[in-house]
VOVO-661559 format. One line per field, with one value per atom (N, C-alpha, C, O): residue in one letter; y, z negated, x. Coordinates in steps of 0.001 Angstrom, whole numbers, plus 500000, padded with zeros to 6 digits. Layout:
% residues N
r <- A, ...
v <- Y, ...
w <- Z, ...
u <- X, ...
% end
This chain:
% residues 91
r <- X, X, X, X, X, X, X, X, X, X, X, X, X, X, X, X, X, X, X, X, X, X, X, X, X, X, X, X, X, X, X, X, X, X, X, X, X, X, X, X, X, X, X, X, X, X, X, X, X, X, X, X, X, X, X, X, X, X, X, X, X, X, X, X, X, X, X, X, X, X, X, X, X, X, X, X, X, X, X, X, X, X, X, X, X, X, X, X, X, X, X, X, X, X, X, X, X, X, X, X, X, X, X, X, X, X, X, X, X, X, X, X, X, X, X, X, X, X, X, X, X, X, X, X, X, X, X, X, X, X, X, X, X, X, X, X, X, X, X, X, X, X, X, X, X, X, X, X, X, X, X, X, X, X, X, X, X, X, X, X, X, X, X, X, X, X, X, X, X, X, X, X, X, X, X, X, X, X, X, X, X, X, X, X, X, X, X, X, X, X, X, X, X, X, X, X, X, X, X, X, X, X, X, X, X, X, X, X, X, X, X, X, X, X, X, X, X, X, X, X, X, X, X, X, X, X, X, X, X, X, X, X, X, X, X, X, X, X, X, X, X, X, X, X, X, X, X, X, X, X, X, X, X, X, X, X, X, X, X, X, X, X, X, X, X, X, X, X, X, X, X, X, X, X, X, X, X, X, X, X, X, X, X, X, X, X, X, X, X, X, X, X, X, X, X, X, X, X, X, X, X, X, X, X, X, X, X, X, X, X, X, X, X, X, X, X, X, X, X, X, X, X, X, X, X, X, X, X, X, X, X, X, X, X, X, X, X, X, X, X, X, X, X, X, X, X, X, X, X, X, X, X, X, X, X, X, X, X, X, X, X, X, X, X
v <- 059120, 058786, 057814, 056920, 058064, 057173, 055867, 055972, 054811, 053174, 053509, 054191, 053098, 052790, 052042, 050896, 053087, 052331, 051488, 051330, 051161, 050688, 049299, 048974, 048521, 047170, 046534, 045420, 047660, 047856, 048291, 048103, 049237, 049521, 048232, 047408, 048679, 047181, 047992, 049173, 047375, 048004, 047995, 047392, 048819, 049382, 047526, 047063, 047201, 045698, 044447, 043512, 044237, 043836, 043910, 043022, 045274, 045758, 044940, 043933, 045538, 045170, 043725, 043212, 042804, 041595, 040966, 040108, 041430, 040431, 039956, 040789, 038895, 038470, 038782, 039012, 038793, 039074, 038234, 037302, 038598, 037310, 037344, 038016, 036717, 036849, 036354, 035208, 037225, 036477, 035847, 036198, 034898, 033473, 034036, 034261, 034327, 034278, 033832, 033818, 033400, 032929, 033430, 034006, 033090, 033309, 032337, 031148, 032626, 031621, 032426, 033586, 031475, 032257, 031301, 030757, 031294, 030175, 030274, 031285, 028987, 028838, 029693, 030384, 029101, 030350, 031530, 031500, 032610, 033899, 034033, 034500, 033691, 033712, 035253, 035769, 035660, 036730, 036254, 035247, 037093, 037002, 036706, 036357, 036883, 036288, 034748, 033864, 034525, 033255, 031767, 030603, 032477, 032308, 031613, 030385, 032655, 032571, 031600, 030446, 031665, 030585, 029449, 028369, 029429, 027991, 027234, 026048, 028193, 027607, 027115, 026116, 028313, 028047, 026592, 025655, 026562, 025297, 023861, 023025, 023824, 022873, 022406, 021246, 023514, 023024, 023916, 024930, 022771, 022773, 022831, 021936, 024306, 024526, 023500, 022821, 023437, 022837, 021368, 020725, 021010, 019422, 019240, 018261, 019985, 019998, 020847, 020982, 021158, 021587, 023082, 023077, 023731, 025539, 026356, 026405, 027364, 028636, 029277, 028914, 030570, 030717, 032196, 032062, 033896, 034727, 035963, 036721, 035987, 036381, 035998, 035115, 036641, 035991, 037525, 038225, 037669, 039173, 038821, 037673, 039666, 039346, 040617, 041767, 040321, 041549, 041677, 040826, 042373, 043171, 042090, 041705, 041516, 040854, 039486, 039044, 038926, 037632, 036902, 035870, 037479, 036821, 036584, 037350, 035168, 035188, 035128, 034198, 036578, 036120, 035869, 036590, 034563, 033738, 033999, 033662, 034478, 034451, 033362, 033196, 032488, 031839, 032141, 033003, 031159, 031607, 030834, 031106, 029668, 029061, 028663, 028834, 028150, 027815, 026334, 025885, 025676, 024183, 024383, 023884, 025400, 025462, 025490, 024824, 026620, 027325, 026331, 026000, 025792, 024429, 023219, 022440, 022979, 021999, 022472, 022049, 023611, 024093, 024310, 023940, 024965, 024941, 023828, 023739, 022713, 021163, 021008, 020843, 020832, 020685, 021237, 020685, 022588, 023679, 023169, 023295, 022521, 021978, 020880, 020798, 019925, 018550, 019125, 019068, 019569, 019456, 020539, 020123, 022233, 022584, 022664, 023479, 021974, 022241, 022219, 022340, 022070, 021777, 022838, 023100, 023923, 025341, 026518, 027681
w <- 274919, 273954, 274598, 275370, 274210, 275110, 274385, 273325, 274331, 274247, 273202, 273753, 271798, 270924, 271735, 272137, 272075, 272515, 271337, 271491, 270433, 268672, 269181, 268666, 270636, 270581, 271879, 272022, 272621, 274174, 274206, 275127, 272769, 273330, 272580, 271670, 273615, 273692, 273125, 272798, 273041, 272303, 273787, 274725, 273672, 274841, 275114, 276050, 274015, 274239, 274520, 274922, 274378, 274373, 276663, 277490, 276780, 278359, 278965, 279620, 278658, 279609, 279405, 280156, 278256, 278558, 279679, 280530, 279527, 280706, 282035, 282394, 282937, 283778, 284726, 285905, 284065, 284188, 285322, 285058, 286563, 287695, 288025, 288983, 287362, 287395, 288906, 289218, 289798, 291576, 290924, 290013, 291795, 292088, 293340, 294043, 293743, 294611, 294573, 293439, 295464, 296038, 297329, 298141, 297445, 298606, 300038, 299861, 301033, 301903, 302849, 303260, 303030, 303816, 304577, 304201, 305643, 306524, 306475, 306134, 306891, 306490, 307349, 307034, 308902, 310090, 309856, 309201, 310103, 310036, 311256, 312387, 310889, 312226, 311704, 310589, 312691, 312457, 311051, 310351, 310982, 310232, 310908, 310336, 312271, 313211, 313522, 313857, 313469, 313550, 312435, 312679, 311202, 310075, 310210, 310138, 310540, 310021, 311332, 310941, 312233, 313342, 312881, 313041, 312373, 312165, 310699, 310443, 309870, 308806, 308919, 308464, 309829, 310396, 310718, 309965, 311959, 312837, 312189, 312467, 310813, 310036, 308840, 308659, 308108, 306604, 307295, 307981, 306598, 306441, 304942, 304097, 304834, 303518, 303030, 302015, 303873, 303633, 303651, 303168, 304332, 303763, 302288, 301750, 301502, 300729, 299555, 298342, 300113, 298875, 298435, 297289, 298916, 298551, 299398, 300601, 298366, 298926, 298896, 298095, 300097, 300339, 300195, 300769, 299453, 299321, 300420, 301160, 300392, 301478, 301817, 301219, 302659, 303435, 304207, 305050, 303705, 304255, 304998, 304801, 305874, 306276, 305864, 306049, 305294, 305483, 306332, 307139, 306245, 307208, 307401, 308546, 306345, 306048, 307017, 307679, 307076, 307424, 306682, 307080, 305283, 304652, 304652, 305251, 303733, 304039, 302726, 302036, 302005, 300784, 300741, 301132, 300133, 300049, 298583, 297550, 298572, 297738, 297347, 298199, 295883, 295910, 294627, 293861, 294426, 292984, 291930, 290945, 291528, 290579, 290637, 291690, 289445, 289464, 290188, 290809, 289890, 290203, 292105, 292839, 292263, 293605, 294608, 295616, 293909, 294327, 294519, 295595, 293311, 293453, 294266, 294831, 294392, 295501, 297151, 298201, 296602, 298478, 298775, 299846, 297687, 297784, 298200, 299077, 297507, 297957, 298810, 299492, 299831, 300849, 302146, 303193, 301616, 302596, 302897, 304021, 301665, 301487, 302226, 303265, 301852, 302720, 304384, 305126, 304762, 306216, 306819, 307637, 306393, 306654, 306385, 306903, 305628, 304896, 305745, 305190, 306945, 308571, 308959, 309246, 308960, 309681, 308534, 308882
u <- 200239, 201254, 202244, 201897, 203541, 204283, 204714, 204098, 205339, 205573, 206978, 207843, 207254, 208073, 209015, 208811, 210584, 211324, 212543, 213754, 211845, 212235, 213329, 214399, 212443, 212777, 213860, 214365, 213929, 214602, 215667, 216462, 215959, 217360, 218386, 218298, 219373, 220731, 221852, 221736, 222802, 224583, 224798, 224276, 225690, 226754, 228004, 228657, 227774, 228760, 228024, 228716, 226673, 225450, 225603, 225808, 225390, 225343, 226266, 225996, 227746, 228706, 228985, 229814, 228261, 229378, 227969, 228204, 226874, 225995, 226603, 227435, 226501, 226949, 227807, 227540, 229137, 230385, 231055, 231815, 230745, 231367, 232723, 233107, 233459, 235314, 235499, 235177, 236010, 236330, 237890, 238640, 237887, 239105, 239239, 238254, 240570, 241050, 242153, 242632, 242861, 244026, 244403, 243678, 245864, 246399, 246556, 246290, 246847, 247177, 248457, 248417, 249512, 250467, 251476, 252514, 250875, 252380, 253628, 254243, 254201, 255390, 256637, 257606, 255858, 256409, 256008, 254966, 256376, 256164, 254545, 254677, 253591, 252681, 251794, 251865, 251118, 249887, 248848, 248955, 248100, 246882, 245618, 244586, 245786, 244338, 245081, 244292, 245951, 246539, 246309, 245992, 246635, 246341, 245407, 245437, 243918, 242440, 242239, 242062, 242221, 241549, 242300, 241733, 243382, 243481, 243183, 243391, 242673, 241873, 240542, 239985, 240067, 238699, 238741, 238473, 239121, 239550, 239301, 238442, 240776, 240895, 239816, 239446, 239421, 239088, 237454, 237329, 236241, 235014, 234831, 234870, 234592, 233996, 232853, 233005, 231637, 230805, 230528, 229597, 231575, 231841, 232277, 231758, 233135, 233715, 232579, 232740, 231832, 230308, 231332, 231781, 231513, 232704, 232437, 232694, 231614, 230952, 232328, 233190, 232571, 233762, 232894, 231813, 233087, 232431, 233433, 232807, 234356, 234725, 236291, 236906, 236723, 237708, 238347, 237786, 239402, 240476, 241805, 242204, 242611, 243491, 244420, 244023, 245680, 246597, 247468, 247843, 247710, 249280, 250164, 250402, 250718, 251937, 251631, 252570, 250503, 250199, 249440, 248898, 249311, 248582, 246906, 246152, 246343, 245044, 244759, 245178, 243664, 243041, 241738, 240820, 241681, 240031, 239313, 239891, 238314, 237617, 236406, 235534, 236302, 235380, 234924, 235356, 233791, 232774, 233275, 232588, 234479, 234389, 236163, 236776, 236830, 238293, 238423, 239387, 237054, 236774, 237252, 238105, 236129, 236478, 237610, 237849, 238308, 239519, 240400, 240897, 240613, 241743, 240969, 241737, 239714, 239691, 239451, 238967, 240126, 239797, 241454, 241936, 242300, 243625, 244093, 244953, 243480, 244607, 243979, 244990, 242845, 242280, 243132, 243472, 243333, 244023, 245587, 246074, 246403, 247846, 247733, 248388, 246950, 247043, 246909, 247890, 245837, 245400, 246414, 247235, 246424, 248044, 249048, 249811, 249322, 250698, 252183, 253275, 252016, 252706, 253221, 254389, 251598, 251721, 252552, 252754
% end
């Protein structure tokens, strides 16, 4: 005999709102027209995520020059943004 599924089933709205991870991203883009491997070694270089307690989930380069950073929280984003402004805000 098989198990009363009376108590297991969920709403279809119940499903989709469970742990809903919204990505923060932002942009990064120099002021000179430089590359995108340019970009990234010199973020690398400068800003220590892990001093700053900011899981960084990934990290892309486009065409244009640009650098998009992905992190887990808004808290983050903006204290890695002004981190990123102060130390390059030059390049």
């Amino acid at each position: 005999m098989l198990p009363s599924l009376a108590g297991a089933r969920k709403l279809y709205s119940e499903v989709t709102s469970e742990n809903i991870d919204k990505p923060y991203n932002f942009m990064v883009k120099s002021k000179s027209d430089l590359s995108a491997e340019t970009n990234t070694s010199t973020l690398k270089s400068q800003i220590n995520p892990t001093e700053m307690k900011v899981g960084i989930k990934s990290l892309e380069t486009l065409r244009d020059g640009r650098v998009v950073i992905e992190v887990g929280s808004a808290d983050e984003s903006n204290l890695l943004s002004a981190n990123i402004h102060a130390k390059c805000g030059s390049y």
